[in-house]
C-alpha positions as a Markdown table, in Angstrom:
| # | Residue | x | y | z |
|---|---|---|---|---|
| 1 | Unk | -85.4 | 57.0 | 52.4 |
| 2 | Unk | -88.3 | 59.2 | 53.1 |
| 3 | Unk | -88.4 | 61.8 | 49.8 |
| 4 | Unk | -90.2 | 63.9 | 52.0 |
| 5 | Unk | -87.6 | 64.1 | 54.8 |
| 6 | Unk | -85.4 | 67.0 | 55.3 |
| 7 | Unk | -81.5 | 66.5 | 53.8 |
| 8 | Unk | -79.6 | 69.9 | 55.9 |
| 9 | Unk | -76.4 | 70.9 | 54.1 |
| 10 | Unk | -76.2 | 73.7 | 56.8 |
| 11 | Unk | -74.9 | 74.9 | 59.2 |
| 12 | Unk | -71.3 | 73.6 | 57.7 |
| 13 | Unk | -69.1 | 74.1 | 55.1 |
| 14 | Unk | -69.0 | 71.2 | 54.0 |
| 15 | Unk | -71.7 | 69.2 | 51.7 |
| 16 | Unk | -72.9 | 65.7 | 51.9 |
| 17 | Unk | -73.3 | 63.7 | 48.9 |
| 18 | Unk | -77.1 | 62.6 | 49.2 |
| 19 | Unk | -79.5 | 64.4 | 46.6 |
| 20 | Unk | -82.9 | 65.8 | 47.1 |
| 21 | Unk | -85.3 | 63.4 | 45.8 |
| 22 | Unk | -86.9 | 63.6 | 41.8 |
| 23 | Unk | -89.4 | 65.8 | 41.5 |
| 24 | Unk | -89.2 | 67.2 | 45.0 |
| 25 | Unk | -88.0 | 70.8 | 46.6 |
| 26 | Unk | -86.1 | 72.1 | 49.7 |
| 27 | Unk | -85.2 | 75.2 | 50.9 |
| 28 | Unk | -82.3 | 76.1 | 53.7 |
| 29 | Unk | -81.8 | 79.5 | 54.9 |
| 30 | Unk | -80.8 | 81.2 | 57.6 |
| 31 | Unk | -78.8 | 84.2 | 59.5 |
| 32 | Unk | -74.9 | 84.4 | 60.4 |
| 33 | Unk | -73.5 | 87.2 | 62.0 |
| 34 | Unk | -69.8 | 88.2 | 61.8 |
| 35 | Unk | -67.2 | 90.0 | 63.6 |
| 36 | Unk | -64.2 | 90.8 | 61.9 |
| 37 | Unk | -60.7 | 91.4 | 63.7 |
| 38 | Unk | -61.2 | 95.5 | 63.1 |
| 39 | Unk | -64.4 | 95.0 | 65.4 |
| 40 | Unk | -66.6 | 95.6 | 62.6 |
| 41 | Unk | -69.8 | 93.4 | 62.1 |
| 42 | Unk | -71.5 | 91.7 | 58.6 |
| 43 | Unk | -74.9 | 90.3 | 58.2 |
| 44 | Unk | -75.1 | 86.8 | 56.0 |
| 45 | Unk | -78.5 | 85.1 | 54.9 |
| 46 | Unk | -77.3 | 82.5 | 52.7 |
| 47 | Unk | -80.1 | 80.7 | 51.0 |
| 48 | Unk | -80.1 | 78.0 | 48.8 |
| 49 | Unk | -83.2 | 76.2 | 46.8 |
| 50 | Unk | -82.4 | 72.2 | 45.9 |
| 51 | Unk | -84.7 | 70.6 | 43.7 |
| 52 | Unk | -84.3 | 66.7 | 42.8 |
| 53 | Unk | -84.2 | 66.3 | 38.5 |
| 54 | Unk | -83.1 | 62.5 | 39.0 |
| 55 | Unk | -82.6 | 60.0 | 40.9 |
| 56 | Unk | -78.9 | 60.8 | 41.3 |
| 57 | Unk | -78.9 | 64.7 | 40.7 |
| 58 | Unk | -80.0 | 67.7 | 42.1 |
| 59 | Unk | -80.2 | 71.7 | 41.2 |
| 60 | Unk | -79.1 | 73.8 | 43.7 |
| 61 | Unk | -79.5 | 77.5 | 43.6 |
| 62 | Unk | -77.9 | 79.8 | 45.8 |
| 63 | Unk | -79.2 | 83.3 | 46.4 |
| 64 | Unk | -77.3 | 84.7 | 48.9 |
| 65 | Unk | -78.8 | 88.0 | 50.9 |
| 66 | Unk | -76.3 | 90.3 | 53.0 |
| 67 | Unk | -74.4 | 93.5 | 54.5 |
| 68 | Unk | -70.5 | 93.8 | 54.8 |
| 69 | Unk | -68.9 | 95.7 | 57.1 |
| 70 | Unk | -70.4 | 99.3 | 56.7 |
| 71 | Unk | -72.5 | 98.5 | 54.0 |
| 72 | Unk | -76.2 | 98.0 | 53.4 |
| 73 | Unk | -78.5 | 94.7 | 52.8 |
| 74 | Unk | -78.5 | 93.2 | 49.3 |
| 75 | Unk | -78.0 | 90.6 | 47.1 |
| 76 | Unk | -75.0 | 89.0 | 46.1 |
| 77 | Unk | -73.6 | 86.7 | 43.3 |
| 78 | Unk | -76.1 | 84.0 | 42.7 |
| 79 | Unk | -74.6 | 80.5 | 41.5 |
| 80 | Unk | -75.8 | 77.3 | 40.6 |
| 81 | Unk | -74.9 | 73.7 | 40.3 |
| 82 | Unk | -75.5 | 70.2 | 39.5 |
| 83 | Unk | -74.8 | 67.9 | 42.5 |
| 84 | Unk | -74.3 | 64.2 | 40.8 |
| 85 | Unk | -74.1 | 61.1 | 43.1 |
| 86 | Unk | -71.7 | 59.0 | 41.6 |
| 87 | Unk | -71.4 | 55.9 | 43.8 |
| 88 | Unk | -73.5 | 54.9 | 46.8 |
| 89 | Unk | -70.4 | 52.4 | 48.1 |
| 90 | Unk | -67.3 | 53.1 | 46.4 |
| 91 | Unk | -63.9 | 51.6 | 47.7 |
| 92 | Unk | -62.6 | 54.5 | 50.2 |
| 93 | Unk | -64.6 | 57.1 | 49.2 |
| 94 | Unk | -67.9 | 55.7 | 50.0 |
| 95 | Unk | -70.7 | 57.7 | 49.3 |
| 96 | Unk | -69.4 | 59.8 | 46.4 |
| 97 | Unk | -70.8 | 62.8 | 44.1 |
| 98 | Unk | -69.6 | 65.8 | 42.2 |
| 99 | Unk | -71.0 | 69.7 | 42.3 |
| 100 | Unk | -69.5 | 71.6 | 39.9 |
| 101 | Unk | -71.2 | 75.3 | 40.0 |
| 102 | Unk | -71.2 | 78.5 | 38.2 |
| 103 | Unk | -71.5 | 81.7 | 40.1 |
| 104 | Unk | -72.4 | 85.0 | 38.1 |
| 105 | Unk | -71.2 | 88.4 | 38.8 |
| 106 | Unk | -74.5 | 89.6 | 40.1 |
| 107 | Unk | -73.9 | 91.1 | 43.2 |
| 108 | Unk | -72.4 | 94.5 | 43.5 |
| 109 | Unk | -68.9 | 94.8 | 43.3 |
| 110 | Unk | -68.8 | 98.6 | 45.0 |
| 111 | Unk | -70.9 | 97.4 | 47.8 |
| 112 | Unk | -68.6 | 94.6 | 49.0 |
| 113 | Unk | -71.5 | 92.0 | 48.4 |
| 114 | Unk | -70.1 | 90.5 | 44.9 |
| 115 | Unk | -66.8 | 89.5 | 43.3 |
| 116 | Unk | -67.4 | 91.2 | 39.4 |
| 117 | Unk | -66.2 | 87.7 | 38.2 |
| 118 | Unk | -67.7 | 85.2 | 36.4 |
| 119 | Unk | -66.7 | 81.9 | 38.5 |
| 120 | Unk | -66.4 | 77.9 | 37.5 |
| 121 | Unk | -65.9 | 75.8 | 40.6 |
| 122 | Unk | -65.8 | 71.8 | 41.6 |
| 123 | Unk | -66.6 | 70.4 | 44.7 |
| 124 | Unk | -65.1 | 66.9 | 45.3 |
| 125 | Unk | -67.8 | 64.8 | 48.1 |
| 126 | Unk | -67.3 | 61.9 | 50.4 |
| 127 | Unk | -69.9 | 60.6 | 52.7 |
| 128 | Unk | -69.8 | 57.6 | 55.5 |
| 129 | Unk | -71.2 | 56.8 | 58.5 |
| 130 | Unk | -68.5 | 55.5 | 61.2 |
| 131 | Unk | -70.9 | 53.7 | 64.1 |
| 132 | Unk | -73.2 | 56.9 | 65.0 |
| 133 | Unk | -71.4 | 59.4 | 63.5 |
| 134 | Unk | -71.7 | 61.0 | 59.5 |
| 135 | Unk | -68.7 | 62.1 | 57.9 |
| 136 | Unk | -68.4 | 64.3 | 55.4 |
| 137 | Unk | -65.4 | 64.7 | 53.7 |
| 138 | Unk | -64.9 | 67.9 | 50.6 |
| 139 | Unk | -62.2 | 69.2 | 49.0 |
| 140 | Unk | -63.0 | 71.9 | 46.0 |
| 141 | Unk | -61.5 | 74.2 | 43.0 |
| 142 | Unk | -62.4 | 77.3 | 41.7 |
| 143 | Unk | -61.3 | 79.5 | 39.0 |
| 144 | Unk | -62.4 | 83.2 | 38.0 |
| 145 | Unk | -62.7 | 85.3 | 35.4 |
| 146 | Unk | -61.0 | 88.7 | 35.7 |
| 147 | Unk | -57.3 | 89.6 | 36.4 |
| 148 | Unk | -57.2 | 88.8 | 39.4 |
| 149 | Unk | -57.3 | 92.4 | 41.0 |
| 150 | Unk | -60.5 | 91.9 | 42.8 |
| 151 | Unk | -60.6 | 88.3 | 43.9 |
| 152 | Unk | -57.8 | 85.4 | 43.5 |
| 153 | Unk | -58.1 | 83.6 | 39.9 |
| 154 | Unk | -57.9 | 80.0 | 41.2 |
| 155 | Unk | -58.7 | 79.1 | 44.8 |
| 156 | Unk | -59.3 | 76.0 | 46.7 |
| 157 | Unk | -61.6 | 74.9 | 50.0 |
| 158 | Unk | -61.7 | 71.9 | 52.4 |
| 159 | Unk | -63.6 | 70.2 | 54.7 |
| 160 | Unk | -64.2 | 67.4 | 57.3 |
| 161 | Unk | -67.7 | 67.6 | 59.1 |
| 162 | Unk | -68.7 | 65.2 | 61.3 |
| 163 | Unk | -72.6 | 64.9 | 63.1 |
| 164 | Unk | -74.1 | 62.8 | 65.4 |
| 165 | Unk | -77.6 | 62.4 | 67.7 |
| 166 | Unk | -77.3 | 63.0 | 71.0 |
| 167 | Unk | -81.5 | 62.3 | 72.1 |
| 168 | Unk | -84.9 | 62.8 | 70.6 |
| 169 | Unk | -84.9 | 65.0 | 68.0 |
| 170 | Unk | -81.3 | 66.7 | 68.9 |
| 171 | Unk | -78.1 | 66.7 | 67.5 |
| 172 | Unk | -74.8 | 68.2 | 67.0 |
| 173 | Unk | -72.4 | 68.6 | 64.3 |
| 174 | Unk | -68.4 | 69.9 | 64.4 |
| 175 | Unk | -66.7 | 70.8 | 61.4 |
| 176 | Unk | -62.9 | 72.2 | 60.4 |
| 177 | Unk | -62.2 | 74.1 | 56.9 |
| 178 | Unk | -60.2 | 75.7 | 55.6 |
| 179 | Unk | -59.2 | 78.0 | 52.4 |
| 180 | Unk | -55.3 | 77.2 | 51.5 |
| 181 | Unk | -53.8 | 80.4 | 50.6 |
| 182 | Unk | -54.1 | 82.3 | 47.2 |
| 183 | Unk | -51.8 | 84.3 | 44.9 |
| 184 | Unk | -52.2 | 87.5 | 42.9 |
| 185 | Unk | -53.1 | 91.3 | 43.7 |
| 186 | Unk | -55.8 | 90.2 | 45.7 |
| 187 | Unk | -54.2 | 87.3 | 47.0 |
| 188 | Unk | -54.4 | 86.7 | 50.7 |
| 189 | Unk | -53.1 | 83.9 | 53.8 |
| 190 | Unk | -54.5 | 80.3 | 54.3 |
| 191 | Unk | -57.6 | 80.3 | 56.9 |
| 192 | Unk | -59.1 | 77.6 | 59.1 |
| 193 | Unk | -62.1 | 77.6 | 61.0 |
| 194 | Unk | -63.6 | 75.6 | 63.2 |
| 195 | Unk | -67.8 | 75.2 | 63.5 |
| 196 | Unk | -69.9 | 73.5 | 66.2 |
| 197 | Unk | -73.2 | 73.7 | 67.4 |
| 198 | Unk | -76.2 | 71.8 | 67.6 |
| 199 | Unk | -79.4 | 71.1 | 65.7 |
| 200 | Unk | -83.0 | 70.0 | 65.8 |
| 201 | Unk | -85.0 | 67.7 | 63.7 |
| 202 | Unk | -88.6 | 69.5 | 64.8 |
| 203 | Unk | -90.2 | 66.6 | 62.2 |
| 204 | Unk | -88.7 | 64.8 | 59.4 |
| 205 | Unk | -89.4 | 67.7 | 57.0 |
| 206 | Unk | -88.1 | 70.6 | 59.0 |
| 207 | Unk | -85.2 | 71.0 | 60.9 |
| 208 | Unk | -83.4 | 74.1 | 63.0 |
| 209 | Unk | -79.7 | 74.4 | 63.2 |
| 210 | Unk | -77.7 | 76.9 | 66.2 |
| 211 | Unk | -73.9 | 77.2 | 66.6 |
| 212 | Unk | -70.8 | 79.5 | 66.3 |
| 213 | Unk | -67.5 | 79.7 | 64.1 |
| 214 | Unk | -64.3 | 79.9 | 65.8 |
| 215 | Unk | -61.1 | 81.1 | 64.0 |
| 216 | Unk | -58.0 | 78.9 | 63.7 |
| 217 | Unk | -55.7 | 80.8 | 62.0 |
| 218 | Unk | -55.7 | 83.4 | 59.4 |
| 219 | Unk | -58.3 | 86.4 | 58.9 |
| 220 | Unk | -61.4 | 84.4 | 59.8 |
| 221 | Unk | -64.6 | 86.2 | 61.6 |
| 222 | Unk | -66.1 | 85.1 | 64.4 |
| 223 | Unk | -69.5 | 84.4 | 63.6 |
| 224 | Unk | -72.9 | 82.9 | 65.3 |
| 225 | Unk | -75.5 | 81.5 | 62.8 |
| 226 | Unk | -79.0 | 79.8 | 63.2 |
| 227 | Unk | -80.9 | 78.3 | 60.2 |
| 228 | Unk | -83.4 | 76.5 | 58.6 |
| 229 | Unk | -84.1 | 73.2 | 56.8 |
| 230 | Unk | -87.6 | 72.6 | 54.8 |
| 231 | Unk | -88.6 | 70.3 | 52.6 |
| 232 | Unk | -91.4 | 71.7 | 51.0 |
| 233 | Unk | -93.0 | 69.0 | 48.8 |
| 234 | Unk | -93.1 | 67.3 | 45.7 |
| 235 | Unk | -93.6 | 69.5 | 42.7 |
| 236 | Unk | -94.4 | 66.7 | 40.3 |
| 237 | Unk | -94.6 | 63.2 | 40.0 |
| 238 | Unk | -91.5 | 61.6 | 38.5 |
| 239 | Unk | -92.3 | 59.4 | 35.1 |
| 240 | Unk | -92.3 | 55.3 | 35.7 |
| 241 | Unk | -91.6 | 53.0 | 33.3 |
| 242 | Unk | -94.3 | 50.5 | 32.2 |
């Protein structure tokens, strides 16, 4: 595979298991607008940084930007976490790899833009390709600090996105998720969402993403997002053994 060529994680959910390759950086950002039930409106720019330390894992940083509902721009929690491909053709699950991430109470709590909790998570990923269409399956844990007064202690996330070309450069991708429901004071209902839109490899290093998020069931926004993909470059040569 091209190390230069762009590896989108967005628009969806969900993650795939391929890694940026060693030595090399990619950035994917974009903007998602949402409208909440109550008719009020939040600004996301979620951002995340992926740099390749191995042949099998990758860095990722995420530094989100945003406004809730009534509130003003600014940063929330940043995480980060270690994406390890475990198996390239495993029995059922394919194409498999582990994230587990830390997220840091950066963001601030009174603004609606962080969580105050320290938060230890573990994303599950299986890739395949089924004639011309990607799968990519998730299914993830995490578990907070804190009493659980301002966000749940322990919740979980899945996923099933699927993607396919449809000519030249364009694609589209569909994706369901869904957050089973938590317990605690700030406990709340299961949500599933539904995603779909399409995207655009402009060249293999950049690539442009469109679509909107439909609500299944549960307090889910209605959102419309459009992003970026880059891959920026190597940032150093990789050591070969003589």
């Amino acid at each position: 595979m091209d190390p230069h060529a762009a590896q989108p994680e967005r628009p969806t959910v969900a993650t795939h298991a391929g890694v940026v390759a060693p030595g090399w950086i990619e950035i994917e950002t974009g903007l998602e607008r949402d409208r909440f039930a109550d008719r009020t409106v939040g600004v996301g720019i979620p951002t995340v940084i992926k740099i390749g330390v191995a042949r099998r894992l990758q860095l990722s940083l995420n530094i989100p930007l945003g406004a809730p509902p009534n509130g003003d721009l600014g940063f929330g929690d940043v995480s980060a976490g270690l994406k390890w491909r475990l198996a390239d053709n495993a029995p059922i699950l394919r194409e498999f790899a582990i994230l587990p991430s830390i997220k840091l109470p950066s963001g601030a709590l009174g603004a609606g833009r962080g969580t105050g909790t320290t938060d230890v998570s573990l994303l599950l990923i299986s890739s395949r390709t089924i004639g011309p269409v990607a799968i990519d399956l998730n299914a993830g844990i995490t578990r907070r600090s804190g009493d659980g007064s301002e966000a749940p202690k322990t919740a979980t996330v899945w996923t099933a996105s699927f993607g396919f070309a449809l000519a030249g450069p364009w694609g589209w991708v569909a994706e369901t998720f869904g957050y089973p429901g938590t317990s605690g004071p700030a406990g709340g209902e299961a949500t599933v969402a539904y995603l779909t839109g399409p995207t655009c490899a402009v060249r293999p290093s950049f690539a442009l993403d469109l679509g909107l998020i439909i609500p299944v069931s549960g307090p889910w926004p209605r959102a419309l997002y459009a992003g970026m993909t880059w891959n920026l470059g190597r940032l150093w040569s990789p050591r070969t053994a003589r």
